[in-house]
N, C-alpha and C positions, 0 to 999 in steps of 0.2 A: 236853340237847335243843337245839337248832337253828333258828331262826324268820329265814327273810330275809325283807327288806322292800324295799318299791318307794316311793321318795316320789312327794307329789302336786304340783300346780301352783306355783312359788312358788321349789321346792328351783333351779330355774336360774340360772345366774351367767356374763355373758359370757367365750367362751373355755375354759368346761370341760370341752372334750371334746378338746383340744388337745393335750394329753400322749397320750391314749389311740389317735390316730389314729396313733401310732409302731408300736402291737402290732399286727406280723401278723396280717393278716386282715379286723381291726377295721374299716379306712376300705371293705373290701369290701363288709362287711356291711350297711353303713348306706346305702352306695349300693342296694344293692339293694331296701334297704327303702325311702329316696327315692323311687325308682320308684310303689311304691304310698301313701307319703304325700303325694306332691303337691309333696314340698318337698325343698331341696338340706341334709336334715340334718347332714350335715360339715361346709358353710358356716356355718348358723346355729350350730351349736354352738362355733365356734372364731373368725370374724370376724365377728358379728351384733353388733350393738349391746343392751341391757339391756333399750330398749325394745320392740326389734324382738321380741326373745324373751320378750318380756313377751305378745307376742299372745297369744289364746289360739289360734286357728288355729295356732300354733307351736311355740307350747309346749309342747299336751298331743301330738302326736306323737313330737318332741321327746325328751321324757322317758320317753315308752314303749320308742320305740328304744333310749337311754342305760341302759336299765334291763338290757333285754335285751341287749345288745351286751355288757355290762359281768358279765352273767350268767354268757354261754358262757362268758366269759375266765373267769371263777373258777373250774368245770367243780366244780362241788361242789353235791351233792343236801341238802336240808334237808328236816328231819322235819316243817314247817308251814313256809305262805307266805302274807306277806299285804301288801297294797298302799294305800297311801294316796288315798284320791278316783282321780285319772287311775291312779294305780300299782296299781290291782286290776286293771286291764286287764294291764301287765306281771305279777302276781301269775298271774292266771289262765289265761298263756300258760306260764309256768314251772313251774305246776302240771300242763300238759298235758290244761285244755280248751279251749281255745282253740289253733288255729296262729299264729303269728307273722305271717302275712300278714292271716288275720281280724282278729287284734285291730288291727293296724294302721290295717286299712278301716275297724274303729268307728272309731276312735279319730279319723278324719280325720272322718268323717259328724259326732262327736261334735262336736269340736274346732269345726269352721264354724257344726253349730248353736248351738253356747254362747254365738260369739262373736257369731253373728248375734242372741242372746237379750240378750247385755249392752250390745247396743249400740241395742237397743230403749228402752230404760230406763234413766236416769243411777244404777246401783248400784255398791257396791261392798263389802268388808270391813273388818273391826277385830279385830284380837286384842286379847284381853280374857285378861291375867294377874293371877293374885290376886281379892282380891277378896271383897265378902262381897254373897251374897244376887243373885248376877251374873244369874242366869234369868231373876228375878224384872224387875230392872233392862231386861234386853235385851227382854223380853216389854210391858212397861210402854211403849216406845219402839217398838213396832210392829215388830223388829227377828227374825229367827230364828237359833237358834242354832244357824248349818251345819254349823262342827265340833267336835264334842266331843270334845280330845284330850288330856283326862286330865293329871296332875301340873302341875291349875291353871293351865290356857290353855281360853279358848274361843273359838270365831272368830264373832263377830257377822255377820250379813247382810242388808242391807236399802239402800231410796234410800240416795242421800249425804244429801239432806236428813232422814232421819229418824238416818243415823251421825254427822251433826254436832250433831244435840239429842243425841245419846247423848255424847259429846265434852263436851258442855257440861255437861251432867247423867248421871259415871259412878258405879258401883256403888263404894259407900267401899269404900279404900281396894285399891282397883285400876289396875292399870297397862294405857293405852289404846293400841293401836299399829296404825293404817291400814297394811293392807297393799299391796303391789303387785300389785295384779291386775285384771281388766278389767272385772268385775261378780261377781253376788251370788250363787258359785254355789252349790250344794246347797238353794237357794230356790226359795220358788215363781216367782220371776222367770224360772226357767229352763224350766218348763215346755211352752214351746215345742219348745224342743231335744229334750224326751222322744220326742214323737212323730216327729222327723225320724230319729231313732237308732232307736228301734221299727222303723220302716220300711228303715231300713238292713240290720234284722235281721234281717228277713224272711228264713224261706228258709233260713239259719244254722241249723246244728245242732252245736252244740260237746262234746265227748267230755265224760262226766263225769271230777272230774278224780281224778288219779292220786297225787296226795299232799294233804294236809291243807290245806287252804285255804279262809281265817279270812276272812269278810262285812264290811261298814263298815256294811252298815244294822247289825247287833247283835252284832257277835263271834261268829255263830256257826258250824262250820264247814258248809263245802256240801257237798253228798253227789252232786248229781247236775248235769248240764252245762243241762240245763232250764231250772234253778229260779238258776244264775248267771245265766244269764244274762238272765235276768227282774229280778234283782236289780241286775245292771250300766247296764239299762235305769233302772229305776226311780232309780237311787243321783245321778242327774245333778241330780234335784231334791228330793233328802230328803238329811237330815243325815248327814254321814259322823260315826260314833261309834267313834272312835279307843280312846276308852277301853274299850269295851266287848270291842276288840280285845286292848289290853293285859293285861286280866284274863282273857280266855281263857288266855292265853300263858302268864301266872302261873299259873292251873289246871293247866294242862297240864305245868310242870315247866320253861321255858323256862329255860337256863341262858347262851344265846348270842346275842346278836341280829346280823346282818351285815345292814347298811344299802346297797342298790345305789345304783348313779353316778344322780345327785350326790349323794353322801350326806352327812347331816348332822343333818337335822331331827327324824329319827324316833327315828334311838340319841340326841337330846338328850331327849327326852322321854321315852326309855325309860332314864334313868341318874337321872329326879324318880321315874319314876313306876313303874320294873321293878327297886327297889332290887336291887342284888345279881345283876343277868344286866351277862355281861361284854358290851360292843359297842364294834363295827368297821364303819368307816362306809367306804365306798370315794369318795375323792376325788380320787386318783389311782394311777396304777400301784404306786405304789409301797407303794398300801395291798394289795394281791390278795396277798403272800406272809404279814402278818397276818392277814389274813382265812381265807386256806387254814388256816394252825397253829391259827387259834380252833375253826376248824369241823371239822378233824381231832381235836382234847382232847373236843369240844362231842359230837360222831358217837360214841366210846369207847365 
């Protein structure tokens, strides 16, 4: 069985989109969808600087196009889809409820209110590897824990001033790692955002979707385009629960995982935490002809 993935905020790295702009077609695509995100995605992806695409205004578009773009190029159907934070957006378009043009419009509605949310509040994140009694710890510090993403990683969220008492005072024997990112999201910090995206939705009627496609609030799958997209709303300030993802997957028989552009992070997690499924992360072109021969053994 077959699971591709979409990563979330984070997976970007300047210039990765730079070899992929050589496939026919590829730099057409992205312009087009430019148009509706607001932004010159072939630029930021190939000469932007780390912190440029560090925004969050940039990033979460960004990566949805990268995701999708990197999608059609593969042209291969999997038997469940599912998407990290921002990448259930790409998840839910490749699923076929959502269009490529809607998700894009959240994503940018998303994207501005997030940024306008983090930038209300000095917040930010910590990954939290290893560790003993880690909940207890991050709960203790006033802290929430955004993302639950299995094989012993957890993403802490909260002020800087309450991640640097947690800095100070970490859960034994765990390893603390501040991430790159603009604020606290999947927190209640982001709340504000919620209701700008609600409103963005307004009106939006997305197909229910068409292949297997796995939630971040609980692993479970969606059945109807409704109830995603209630959940896509809600998901900008509740915890993405990666894990609970990955034990679906398990349940279900997954034997393959193909991670889209940029990939990286999700087949690392799922080679601690999905012992025994083979994964192919796309990082460059010249990952699509592995990725094809996995998903043609994986389809059998």
């Amino acid at each position: 069985m077959l699971v591709i993935v979409a990563p979330g905020q984070g997976a970007q790295t300047p210039g990765f989109l730079s070899p992929w702009l050589e496939i026919p077609g590829f730099r057409d695509r992205l312009s087009a969808w430019s148009e509706i995100a607001g932004l010159d995605l072939a630029g930021f992806g190939t000469t932007a600087t780390a912190d440029e695409i560090r925004d969050t205004a940039v990033a979460q578009p960004l990566l949805v196009a990268a995701a999708l773009a990197a999608y059609e190029t593969l042209c291969v159907t999997p038997d469940l889809v599912a998407g990290h934070s921002v990448g259930e957006f790409a998840a839910a378009t490749i699923a076929g409820a959502l269009t490529a043009e809607q998700s894009l419009t959240l994503i940018r509605e998303r994207a501005q209110a997030m940024a306008k949310a983090a930038a209300a509040t000095a917040t930010g994140m910590t990954a939290v590897l290893g560790g003993v009694d880690v909940l207890e710890s991050i709960e203790k510090h006033g802290l929430t824990p955004a993302n639950v993403n299995g094989a012993g990683q957890i993403v802490a969220g909260g002020t800087l001033a309450q991640l640097e008492a947690f800095q100070a005072d970490p859960p034994q024997r765990a390893r603390l790692r501040p991430l790159s990112v603009a604020g606290a999201f999947h927190t209640e910090h982001m709340e504000p955002a919620v209701a700008q995206l609600r409103a963005a939705a307004a009106g939006m009627t997305p197909a229910d979707p068409a292949l297997r496609l796995l939630s971040n609030a609980d692993g479970a799958l969606v059945e109807s385009g409704a109830d995603l997209l209630e959940r896509l709303i809600a998901q900008v300030s509740r915890p993405v629960r990666w894990d609970l993802c990955m034990e679906t997957m398990a349940a279900r028989g997954v034997t393959t995982m193909i991670e889209l552009l940029p990939g990286g992070t999700l087949t690392g997690l799922a080679k601690r935490g999905l012992t025994g499924v083979r994964t192919v992360a796309l990082k460059t072109p010249e990952d699509l002809e592995t990725a094809r021969a996995a998903a043609k053994e994986a389809l059998q």
